[in-house]
Each structure stands twice: as C-alpha cells, then as structure tokens.
C-alpha positions in Angstrom: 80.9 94.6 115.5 83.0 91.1 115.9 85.4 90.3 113.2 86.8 87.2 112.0 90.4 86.7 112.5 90.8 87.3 108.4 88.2 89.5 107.8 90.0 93.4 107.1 90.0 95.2 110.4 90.0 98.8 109.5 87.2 99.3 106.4 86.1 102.4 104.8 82.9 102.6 102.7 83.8 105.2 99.9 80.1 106.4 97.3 81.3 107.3 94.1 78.7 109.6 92.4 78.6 112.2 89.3 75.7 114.4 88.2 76.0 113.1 84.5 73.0 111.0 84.5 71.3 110.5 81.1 68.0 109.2 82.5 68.2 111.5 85.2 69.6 114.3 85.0 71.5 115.7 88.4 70.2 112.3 90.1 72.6 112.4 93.4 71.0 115.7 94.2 67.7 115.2 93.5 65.3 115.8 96.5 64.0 113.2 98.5 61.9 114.8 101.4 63.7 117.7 101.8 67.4 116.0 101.4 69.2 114.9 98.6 69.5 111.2 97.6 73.3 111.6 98.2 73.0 112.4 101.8 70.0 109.5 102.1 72.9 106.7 100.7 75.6 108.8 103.3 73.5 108.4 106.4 72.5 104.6 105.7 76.6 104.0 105.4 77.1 105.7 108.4 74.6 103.6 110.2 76.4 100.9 108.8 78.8 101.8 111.4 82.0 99.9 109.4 84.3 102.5 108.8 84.3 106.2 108.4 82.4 107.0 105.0 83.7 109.2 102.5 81.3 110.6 98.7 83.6 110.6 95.7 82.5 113.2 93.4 83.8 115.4 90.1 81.0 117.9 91.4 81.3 120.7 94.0 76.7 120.4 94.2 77.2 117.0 95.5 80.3 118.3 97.6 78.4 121.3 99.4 75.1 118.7 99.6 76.8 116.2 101.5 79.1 118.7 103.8 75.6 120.2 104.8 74.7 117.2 106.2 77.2 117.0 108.0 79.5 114.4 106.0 83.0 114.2 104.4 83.3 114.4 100.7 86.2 114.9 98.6 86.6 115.8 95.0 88.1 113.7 92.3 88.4 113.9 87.8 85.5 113.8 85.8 86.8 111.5 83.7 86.4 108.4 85.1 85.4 105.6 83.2 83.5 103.5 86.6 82.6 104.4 90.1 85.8 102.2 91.2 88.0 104.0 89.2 86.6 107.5 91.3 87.4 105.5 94.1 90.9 104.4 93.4 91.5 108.1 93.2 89.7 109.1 96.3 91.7 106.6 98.6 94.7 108.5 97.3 93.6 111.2 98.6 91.8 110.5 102.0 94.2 107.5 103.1 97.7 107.6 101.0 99.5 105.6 103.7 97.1 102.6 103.2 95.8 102.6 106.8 92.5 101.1 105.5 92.6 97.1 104.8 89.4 97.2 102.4 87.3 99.5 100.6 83.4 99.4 100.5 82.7 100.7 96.9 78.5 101.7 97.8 76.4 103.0 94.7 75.3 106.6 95.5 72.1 105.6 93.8 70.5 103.2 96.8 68.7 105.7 98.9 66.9 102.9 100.7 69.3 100.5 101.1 69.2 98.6 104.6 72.5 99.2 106.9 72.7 95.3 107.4 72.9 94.8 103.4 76.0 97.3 103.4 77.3 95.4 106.2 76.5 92.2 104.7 79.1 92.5 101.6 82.2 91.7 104.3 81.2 88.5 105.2 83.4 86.6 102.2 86.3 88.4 102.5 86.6 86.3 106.4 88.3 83.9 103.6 91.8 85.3 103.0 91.4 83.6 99.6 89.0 86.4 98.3 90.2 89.3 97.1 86.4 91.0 96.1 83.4 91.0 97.8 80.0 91.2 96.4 76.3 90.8 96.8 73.6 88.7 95.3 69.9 87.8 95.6 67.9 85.1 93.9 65.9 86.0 91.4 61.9 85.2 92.1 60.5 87.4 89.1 60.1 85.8 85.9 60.2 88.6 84.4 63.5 89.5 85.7 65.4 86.3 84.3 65.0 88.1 80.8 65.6 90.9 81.5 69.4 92.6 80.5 69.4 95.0 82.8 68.9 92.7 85.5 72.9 91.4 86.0 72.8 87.9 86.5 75.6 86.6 88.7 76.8 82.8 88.1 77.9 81.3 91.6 79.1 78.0 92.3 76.8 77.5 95.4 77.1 74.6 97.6 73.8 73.0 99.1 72.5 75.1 101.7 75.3 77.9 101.6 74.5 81.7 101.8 77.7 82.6 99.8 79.7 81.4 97.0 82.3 82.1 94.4 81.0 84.1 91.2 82.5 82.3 88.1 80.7 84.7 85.5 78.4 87.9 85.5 75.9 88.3 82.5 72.9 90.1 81.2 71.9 87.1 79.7 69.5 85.0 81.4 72.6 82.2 83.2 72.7 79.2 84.2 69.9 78.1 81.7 68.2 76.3 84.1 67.6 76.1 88.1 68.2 79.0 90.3 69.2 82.6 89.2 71.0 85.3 91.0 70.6 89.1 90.3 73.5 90.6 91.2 73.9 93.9 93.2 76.8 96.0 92.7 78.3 96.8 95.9 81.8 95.7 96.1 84.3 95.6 99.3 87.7 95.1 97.8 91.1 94.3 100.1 93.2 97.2 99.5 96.0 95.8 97.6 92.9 93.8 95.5 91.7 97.8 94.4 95.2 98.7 93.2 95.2 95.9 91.0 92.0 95.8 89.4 92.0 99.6 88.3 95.4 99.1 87.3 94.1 96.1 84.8 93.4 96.2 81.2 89.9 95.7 80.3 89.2 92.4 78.6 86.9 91.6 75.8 84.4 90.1 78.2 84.4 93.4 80.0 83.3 95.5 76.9 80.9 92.6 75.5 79.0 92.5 78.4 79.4 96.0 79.9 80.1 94.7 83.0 83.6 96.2 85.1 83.5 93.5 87.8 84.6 90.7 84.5 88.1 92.8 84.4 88.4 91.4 87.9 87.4 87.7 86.8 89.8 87.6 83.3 92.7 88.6 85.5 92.5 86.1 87.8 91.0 87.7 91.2 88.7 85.8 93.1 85.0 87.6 93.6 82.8 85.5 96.4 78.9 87.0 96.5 77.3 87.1 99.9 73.3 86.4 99.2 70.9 88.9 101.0 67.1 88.9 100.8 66.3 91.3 98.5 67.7 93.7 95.9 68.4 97.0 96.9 65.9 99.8 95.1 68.2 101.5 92.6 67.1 104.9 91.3 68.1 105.5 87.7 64.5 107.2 86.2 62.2 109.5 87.2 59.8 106.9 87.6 62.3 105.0 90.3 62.6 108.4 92.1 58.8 108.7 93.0 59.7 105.0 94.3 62.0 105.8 96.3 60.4 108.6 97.9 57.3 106.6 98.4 59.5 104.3 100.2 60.8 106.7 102.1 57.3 108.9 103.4 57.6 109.8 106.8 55.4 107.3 108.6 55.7 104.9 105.4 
C-alpha cells in the first residue's frame, strides 16, 4: 500500500467491544454463521491489511472468541465511558513505546464492513494539519435526514472534493438545506491526537448531543471526513442481526 509522504507510516486498527448491550444483549458474540460477529469485524480489519489489528475488550467471552480465530485480543476496565477511551488503554498496553504513528478506532459492531472503507478513513490524515480522521456518506434517504439516530456530519466541502473538514456533528437534521452527510464512526487518530482527546474534558456540546467526537471539535482538534459510498450496516437489534447474516449467507 503507497503512502503519502505525511500520511502515518506505521498504523494499528484497534476494535473496542463490551458485552453490555441493552438492545442486544452479548452482541460481539453473537453467532453469525457459525462465528461470532467479533471475529467477522477482526477478519475484514485484517484484510484491510494496514497494521496489525488488536479487539479491546472488559470481557474474557470476547477474549477466548477472537484468540480462537486466531487473532490478538487484550483486556482492558469495564468502566469506560466510549470505545476510544478502551482504546487509549489498550495502546498502553500493546505499544507503550509509541511505535504506532495512528490508531484506527473500528466499531466491533460492522460485521460487513468492506476492507476498502476501513482503509479509506487514512486518506485525510495525508494533510499533516489533521489530527482525526473520519468517515462520511451522503445521505439519499429521506427518511434518514430526520432521523436522530442517523449522525449528521456538517463538512465544509469544496465543489467536487471527496473529503472535507467536519465543523459540527448533530442528530438534528444539518445544514437545513442542500446536501446531508450521515456520519460513520470510525476514527484513525495520530497518536499524540489520541492522548489528547481522552485526556480532554467533555464539553457541553458533547453531553447535549451525545456525541464523543464534539470533545474533539470544542478543544480545538481538527477532524477531516473522507466520503465513501455507502454506510456501513451497523448491528445494534436483533432485527439488524438477521441483516447482517443475510448479508453474509454463504453464496449471498
């Protein structure tokens, strides 16, 4: 894979995943075709093929799942308040002298997620200016532009670009006119970008809207979106699950 000249050389991708799910109980570990959805998100990472890929977890079931399959997994606090937090604490772990420029923070909750989307969310941080890289893709559902569980993500988008810099996040439907951007929440942070945000207070922003990534934007970090074509199927109901493993059939 050729690099930009600014663009980190040595990335990790790091999935941060828990078994406390309200609306789905034990979701990392729930079966999909005879493995669990963890190991479905592990082996789409490692296809990736950016950096060695490590699960985050507080739970030993999600551990021994993904050490089956032959991956590396390593345990961290239950008490974490976001998945970047969990991976703060697993880089201290796996890589305390900093060898890795940037970290690839990957929802363990995207069983079908294409390896060129994962490898897509570098491509802004080849602008030494960024400090957090993220992904976003337009929103063609009406139904979605309502919708407050569909993140919206405000970018100031020149004419024609495929990227731009994300001057707000919301659940609320923003701008309030033209085009609209659902935002997908796979980060890759520069190393030293990590530290600080999980070492920033939450602003009021952040608690208003329930969004983490607004901690980055009150303290002054720089977040540019990379826009893919479609939004990743995330499974957070029962009702997702049987989508995903629709999805994922053998021969479908």
């Amino acid at each position: 894979m050729v690099r930009s000249m600014s663009e980190p050389k040595n990335p990790i991708v790091v999935i941060p995943a828990h078994l406390a799910s309200k609306r789905l109980p034990d979701k990392p570990i729930a079966d999909i075709h005879g493995q669990p959805m963890i190991v479905h998100v592990w082996r789409r990472a490692v296809k990736a093929d950016v950096g060695p890929v490590i699960v985050a977890c507080a739970d030993f079931q999600i551990i021994d799942a993904v050490k089956d399959a032959g991956g590396d997994a390593v345990y961290t606090t239950g008490d974490h308040v976001s998945g970047s937090d969990r991976v703060f604490e697993a880089m201290h772990t796996v890589d305390p002298q900093k060898k890795h420029d940037c970290v690839i923070n990957l929802q363990g909750d995207l069983p079908t997620i294409e390896p060129d989307v994962i490898r897509a969310v570098l491509r802004p941080l080849d602008d030494e200016a960024v400090d957090i890289a993220t992904l976003a893709a337009e929103i063609t559902d009406d139904a979605e532009r309502d919708d407050p569980n569909v993140v919206k993500a405000v970018l100031s988008l020149a004419d024609g670009a495929d990227r731009g810099r994300a001057l707000y996040f919301s659940r609320a439907k923003v701008p309030s006119s033209g085009r609209l951007f659902h935002h997908i929440g796979i980060y890759a942070f520069r190393r030293e970008a990590l530290d600080r945000f999980v070492k920033s207070p939450r602003g009021n922003l952040e608690r208003l809207e329930k969004l983490e990534q607004l901690r980055a934007l009150e303290n002054g970090m720089r977040i540019d979106a990379q826009l893919v074509d479609t939004v990743p199927l995330g499974v957070d109901t029962p009702a997702d699950l049987e989508r995903a493993r629709a999805m994922l059939a053998p021969g479908g």
